[in-house]
N, C-alpha and C positions, 0 to 999 in steps of 0.2 A: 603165367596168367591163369593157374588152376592152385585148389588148394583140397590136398586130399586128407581125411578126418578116420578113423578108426579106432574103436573104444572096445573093450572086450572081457570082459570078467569082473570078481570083486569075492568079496569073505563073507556073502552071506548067501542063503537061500537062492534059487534061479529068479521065486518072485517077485524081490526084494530087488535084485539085479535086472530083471523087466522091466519094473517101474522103472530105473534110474534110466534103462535102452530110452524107457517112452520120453523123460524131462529130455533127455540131449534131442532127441526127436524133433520135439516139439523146440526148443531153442533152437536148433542148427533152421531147421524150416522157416522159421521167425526172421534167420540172416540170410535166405537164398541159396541154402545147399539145397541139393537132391538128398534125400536120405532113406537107407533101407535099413529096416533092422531084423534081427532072428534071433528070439529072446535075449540074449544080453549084447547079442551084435551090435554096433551101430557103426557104419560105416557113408561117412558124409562127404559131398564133392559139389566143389562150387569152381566151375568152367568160365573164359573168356570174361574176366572183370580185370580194371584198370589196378595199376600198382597202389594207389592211396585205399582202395576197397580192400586188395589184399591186405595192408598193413593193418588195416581196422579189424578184418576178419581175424588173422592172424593172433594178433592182442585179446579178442573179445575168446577166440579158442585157449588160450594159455590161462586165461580167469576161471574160463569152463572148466577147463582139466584141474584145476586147482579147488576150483569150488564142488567139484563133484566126487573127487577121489576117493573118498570113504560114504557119499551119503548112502550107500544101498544101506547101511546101517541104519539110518533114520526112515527109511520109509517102509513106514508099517502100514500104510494106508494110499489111496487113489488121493485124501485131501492131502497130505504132506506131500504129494507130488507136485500137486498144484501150490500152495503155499511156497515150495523151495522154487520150482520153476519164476514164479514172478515174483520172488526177491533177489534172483539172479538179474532179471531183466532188470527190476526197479536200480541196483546197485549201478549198472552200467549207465544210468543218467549220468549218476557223478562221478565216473569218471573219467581220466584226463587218456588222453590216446584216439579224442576221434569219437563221433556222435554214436556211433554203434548202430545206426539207421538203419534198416534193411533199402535195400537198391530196389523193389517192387513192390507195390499198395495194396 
């Protein structure tokens, strides 16, 4: 009933890999992790949720990891953090796996 997250390096600059800590950040937050980061740290945990929540989470982490793998290369700026962050979110409307809803308002 727990789901533990940890992201950690990449091939460019520390600040470049900052920003990317901050977009997972900001998205894990968005689905009701806890999350701490230290510069390119990001290590996220979401405690005592139902099995259908995990699977969503679950899902909605493996898009992440995939969708994020190389961007510290794209973000050259605080906008391209924000542009990539909510086309990750926007993406997750259409897909099939589960509403990607956060469980808190």
């Amino acid at each position: 009933n727990y789901v533990y997250f940890r992201f950690l390096g990449g091939v460019t600059d520390i600040t470049r890999r900052s920003r990317r800590a901050q977009l997972l950040l900001e998205i894990l937050e968005r689905f009701d992790f806890l999350v701490e980061t230290k510069g390119d740290l990001v290590i996220g945990r979401l405690r005592i949720v139902d099995f259908p929540i995990i699977k969503e989470r679950m899902h909605m982490l493996g898009r992440l990891i995939g969708f994020t793998r190389q961007l510290d290369v794209e973000l050259r700026s605080e906008q391209q953090r924000e542009f990539y962050r909510d086309r990750f979110l926007e993406s997750l409307k259409t897909t099939p796996g589960g509403t990607h809803e956060p469980i808190s308002t």
